[in-house]
C-alpha positions in Angstrom: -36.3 -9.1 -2.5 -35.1 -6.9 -0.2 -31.8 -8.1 0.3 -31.4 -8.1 -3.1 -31.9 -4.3 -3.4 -29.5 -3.5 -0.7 -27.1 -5.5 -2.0 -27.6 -3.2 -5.3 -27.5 -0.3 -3.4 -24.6 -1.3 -1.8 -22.6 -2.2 -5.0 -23.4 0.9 -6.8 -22.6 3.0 -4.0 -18.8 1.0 -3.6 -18.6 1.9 -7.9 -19.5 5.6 -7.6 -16.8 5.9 -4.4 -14.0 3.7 -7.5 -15.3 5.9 -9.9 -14.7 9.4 -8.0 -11.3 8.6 -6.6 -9.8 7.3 -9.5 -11.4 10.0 -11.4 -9.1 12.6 -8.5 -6.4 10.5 -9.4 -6.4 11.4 -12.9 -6.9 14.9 -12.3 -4.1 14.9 -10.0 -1.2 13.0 -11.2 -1.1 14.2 -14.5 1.3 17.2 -13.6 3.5 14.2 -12.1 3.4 12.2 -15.2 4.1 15.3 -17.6 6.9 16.6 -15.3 9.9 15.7 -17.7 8.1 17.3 -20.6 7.2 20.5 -18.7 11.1 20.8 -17.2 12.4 20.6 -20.8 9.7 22.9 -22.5 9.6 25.7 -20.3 13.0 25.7 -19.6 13.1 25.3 -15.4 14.7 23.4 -12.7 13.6 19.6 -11.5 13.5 21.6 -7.7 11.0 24.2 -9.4 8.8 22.0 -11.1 8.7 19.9 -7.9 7.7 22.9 -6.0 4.0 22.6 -8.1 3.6 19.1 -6.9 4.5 20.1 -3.1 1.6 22.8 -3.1 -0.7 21.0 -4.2 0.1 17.6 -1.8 0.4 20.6 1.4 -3.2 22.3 0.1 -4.4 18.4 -0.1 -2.6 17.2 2.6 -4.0 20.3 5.1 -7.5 20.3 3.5 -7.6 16.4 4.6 -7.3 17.2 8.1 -10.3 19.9 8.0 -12.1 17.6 5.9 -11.9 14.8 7.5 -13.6 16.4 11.0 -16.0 18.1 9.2 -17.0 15.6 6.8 -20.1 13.9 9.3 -21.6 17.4 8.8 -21.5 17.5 4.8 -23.7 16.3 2.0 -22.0 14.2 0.3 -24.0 13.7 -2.9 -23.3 17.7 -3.5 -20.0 18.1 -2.1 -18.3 15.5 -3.9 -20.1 16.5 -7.0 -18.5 20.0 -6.4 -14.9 18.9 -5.5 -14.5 16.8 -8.8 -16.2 19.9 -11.0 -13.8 22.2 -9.5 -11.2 20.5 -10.3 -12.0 20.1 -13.4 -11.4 23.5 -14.0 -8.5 23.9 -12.4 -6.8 21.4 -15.0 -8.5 23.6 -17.9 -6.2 26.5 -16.0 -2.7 24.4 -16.4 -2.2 24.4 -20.0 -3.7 27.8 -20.5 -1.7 29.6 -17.6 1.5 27.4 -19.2 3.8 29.5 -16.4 5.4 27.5 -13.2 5.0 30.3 -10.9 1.5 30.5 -11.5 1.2 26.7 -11.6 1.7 26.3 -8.3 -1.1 28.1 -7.0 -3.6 26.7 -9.6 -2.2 23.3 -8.0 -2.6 24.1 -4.8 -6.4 25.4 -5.6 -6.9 21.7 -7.2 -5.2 20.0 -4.0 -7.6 22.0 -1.8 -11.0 21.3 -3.7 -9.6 17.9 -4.3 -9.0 17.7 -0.3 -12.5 17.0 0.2 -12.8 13.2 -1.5 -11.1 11.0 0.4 -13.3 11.6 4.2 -16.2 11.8 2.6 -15.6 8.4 0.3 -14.9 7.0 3.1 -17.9 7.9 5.2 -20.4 7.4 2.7 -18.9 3.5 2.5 -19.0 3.4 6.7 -22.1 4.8 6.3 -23.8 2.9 3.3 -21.9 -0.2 3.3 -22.4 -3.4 5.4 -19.7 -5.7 7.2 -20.1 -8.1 4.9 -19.4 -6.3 1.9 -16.9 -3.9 3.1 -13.9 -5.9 2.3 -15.1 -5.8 -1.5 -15.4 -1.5 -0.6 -11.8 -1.8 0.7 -10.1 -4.0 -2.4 -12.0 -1.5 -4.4 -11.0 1.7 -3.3 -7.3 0.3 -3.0 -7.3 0.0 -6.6 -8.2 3.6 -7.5 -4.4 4.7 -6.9 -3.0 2.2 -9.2 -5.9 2.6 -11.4 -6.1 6.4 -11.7 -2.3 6.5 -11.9 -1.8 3.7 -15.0 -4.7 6.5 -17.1 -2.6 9.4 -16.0 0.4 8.3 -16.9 -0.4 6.7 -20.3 -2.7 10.1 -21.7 0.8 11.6 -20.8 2.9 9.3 -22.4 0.7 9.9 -25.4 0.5 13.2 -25.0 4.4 13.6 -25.0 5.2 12.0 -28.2 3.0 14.0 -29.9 5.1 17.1 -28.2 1.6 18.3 -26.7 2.0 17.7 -22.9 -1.2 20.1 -22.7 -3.6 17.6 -23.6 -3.4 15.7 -20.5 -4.8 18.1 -18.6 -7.8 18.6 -21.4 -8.4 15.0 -21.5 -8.5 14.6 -17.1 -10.8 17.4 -17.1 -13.1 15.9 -19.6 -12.6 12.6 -17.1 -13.3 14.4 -13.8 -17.1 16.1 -15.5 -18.5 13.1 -16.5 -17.6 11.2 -13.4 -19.0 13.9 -11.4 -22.4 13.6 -13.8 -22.0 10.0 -12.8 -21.6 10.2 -9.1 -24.5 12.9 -8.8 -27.0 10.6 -11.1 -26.5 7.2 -9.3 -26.0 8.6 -6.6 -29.8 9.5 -6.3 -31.3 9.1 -2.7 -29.4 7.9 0.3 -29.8 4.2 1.4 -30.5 3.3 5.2 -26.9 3.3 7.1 -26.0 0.2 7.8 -24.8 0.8 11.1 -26.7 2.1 14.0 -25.6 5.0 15.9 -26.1 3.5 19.2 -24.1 0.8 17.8 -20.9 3.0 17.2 -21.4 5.1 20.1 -21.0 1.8 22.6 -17.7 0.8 21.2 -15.9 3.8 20.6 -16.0 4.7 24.2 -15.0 1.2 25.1 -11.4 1.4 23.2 -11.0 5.1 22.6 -7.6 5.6 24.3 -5.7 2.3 22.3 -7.4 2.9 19.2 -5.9 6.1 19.1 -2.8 5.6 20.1 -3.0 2.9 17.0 -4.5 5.5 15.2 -1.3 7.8 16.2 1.5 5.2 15.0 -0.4 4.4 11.7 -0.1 8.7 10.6 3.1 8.4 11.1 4.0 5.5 9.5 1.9 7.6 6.7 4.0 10.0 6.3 7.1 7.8 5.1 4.8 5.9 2.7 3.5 9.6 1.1 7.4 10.6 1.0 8.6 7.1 -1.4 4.6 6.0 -3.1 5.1 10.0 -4.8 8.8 10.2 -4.8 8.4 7.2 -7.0 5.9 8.4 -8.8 7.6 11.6 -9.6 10.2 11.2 -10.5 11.3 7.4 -12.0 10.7 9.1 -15.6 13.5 11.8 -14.5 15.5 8.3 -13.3 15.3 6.6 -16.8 15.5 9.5 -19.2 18.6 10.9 -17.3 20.6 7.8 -16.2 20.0 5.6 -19.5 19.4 7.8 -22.1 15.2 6.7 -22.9 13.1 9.2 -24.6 10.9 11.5 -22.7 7.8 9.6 -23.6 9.2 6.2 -23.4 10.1 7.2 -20.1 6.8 7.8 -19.0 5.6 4.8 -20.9 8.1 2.7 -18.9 6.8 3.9 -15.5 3.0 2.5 -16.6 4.5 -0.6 -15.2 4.4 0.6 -11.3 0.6 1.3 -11.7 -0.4 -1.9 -13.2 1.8 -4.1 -11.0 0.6 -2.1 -8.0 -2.8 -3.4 -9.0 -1.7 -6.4 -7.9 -1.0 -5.4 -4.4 -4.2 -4.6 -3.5 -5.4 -7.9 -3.9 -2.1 -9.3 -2.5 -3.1 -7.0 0.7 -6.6 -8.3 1.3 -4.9 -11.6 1.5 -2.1 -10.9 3.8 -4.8 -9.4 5.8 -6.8 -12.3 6.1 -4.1 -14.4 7.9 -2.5 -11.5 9.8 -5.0 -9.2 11.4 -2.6 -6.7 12.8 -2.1 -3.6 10.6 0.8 -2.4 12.4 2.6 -6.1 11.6 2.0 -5.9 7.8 3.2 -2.5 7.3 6.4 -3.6 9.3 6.5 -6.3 6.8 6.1 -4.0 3.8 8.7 -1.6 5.0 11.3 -3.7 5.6 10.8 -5.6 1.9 10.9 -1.7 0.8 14.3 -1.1 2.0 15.9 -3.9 0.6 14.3 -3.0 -2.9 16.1 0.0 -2.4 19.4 -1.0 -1.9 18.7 -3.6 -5.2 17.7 0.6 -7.1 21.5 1.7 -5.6 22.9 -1.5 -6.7 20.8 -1.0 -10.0 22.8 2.3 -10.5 26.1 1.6 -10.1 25.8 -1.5 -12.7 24.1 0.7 -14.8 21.2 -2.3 -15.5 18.0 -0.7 -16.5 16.4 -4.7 -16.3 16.6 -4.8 -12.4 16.1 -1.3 -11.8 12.6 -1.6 -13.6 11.9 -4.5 -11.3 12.9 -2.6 -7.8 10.7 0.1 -8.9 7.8 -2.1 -9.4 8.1 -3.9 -6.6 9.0 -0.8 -4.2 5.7 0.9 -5.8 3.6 -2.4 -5.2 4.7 -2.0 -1.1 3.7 1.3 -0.8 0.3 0.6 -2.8 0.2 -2.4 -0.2 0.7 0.2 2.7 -1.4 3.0 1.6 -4.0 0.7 1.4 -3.7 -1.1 4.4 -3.1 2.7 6.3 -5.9 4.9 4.7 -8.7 2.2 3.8 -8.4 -0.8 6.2 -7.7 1.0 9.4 -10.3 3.5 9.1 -13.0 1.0 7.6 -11.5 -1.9 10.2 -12.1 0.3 13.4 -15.3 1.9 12.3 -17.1 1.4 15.3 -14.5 2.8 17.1 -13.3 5.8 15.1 -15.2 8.4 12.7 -14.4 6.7 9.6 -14.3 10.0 7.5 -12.1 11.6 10.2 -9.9 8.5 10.3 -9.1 8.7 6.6 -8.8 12.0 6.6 -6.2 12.6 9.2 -4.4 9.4 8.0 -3.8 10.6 4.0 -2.9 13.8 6.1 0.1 12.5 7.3 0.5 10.6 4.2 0.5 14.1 2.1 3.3 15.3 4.3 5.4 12.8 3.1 4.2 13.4 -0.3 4.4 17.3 0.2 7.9 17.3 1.1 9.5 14.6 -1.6 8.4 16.3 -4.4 10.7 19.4 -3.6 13.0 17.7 -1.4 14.2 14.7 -3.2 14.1 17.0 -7.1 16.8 19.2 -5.4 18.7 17.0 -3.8 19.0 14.7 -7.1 20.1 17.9 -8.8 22.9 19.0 -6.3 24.0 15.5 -4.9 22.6 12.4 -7.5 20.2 10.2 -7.6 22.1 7.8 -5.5 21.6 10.1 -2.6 18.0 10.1 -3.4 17.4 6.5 -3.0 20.0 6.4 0.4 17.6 8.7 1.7 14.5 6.5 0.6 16.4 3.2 2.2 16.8 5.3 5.4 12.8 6.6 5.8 11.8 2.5 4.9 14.0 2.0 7.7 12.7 4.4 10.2 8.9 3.3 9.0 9.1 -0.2 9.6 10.6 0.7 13.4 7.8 2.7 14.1 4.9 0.2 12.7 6.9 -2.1 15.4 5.6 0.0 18.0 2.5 -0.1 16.7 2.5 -4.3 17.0 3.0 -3.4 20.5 0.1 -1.0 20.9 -2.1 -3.4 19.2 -1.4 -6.6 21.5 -2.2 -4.1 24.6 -5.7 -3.4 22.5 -6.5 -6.8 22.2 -5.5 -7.6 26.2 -8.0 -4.9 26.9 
């Protein structure tokens, strides 16, 4: 009887953590999925409208870093509660402000409050969640991106052919109350940890100095999968609506397919994961099969084929689901007893949101002065670059397990 109610408690805490991060999701990539809509309605440039999106990923991005080594310290039944209200109202504040200068700072406000999730997910599941159910946690929480991102970008889509982009933000902020209601009912009391502190303490002074130089070479692989998961993500509507002549909302529609493919990589991941053990190795693996896809998007454009473009998309976005997952949710779960989880995940999607923070500016102006073949040259070049530096991060790893 009584494993039977922690394995309740378990599972409701893993849907609560789904539930709150793909809730964020919503509430965050809906400026994303709107962004050709917005560019043509209030009349500014792809490098301005990208700006928005880089404030809020450096206010995320920044707030991650704080949150993640404070986030041992915080309640996380009221703080989550509070980051996903806030938010809320900071997606009220989009439509109603309807000006890009001022979007960016409401943004950034949202990437702030919304800086607080991620750490504090993940602590709660180190915390609450047993070894034996934490690979269930991880394939869950891998799916919120996908998940989060496929409801964001089809309110949009909907929301742009019935010329109202404004109800996307209405509708995310209507999403991001009642999952806070959620998350603070369920919630309820705190279950007994599943670790022991003792437990922790014995093992992370064992392998401190490897596991953080592992830790190290994962950020920075980070960074170059935040820079092509959002640069993706941002702009493949701009792609299709500019190079082949699809409606604004079909557009949008058309980029649903990343999301729900990327589904698929989660699962794909856990799998991979189970024959090779080394992070370092399947992000190598990922980045290199990234690369190629984009050389098959350059290709894509000069034949002008819209068919196998799609396809590189989907595939490119189902890598860098594979990698975020395997970077921000396996490595800080996996090394648990080694690492504070919450300030694992939180310096990790730190790095990430540098990527992220710089593409959205970076690769809207450079596709406005240059092309968009420059835009994916530059994407082949970071895959490149990645996949070199998770290398020597299969190197730090076998000296981790000689030790």
């Amino acid at each position: 009887m009584e494993t039977l109610i922690k394995n309740k408690n378990e599972n409701k805490i893993i849907f609560i953590c789904w539930l709150a991060y793909t809730a964020a999701y919503v509430g965050r990539l809906n400026f994303n999925a709107s962004i050709v809509a917005i560019i043509s309605d209030l009349g500014v440039t792809k490098a301005d409208a990208g700006l928005v999106s880089s404030f809020f990923f450096f206010a995320y991005g920044a707030g991650q870093l704080i949150n993640g080594i404070l986030s041992k310290k915080y309640n996380a039944k009221i703080m989550i509660f509070l980051s996903l209200t806030c938010s809320a109202v900071f997606n009220i504040m989009m439509p109603v402000c309807n000006d890009i200068s001022m979007m960016k700072f409401i943004w950034m406000g949202n990437g702030i409050v919304q800086s607080v999730l991620w750490s504090t997910l993940i602590k709660t599941l180190s915390d609450f969640v047993s070894d034996k159910k934490l690979p269930k946690a991880i394939l869950a929480m891998s799916t919120t991106v996908a998940i989060g991102t496929l409801v964001a970008y089809g309110i949009s889509s909907l929301s742009v052919r019935m010329d109202n982009w404004q109800t996307v933000f209405y509708v995310a902020s209507a999403v991001l109350v009642i999952s806070a209601i959620i998350w603070f009912i369920l919630f309820g009391k705190a279950p007994e940890k599943a670790i022991q502190a003792e437990e922790i303490k014995a093992e992370k002074v064992k392998m401190a100095k490897p596991v953080l130089l592992a830790l190290l070479l994962a950020a920075f692989a980070g960074v170059a999968n935040g820079f092509i998961k959002d640069g993706i993500n941002t702009w493949v509507p701009s792609v299709l609506y500019e190079e082949f002549d699809v409606s604004q909302s079909f557009s949008i529609l058309l980029t649903l397919l990343l999301p729900m493919v990327s589904t698929m990589g989660a699962a794909i991941a856990k799998k991979i994961h189970e024959k090779i053990k080394s992070h370092a190795a399947m992000n190598c693996i990922f980045y290199i099969f990234s690369a190629a896809l984009c050389g098959g998007i350059l290709f894509s454009l000069k034949i002008h084929s819209i068919v196998t473009i799609m396809i590189c998309f989907i595939c490119v976005a189902c890598g860098m689901s594979m990698i975020n997952n395997v970077i921000t949710s396996m490595f800080a779960l996996d090394y648990r007893r080694m690492l504070n989880a919450g300030f694992a995940a939180g310096l990790l999607n730190t790095f990430c949101y540098i990527g992220s923070t710089v593409t959205s500016y970076t690769l809207g102006a450079v596709s406005q002065n240059h092309g968009w073949n420059a835009v994916f040259t530059i994407m082949l070049g970071v895959c490149v670059i990645a996949a070199v530096i998770c290398f020597a991060g299969i190197l730090s790893e076998r000296k981790m397990k000689e030790k």
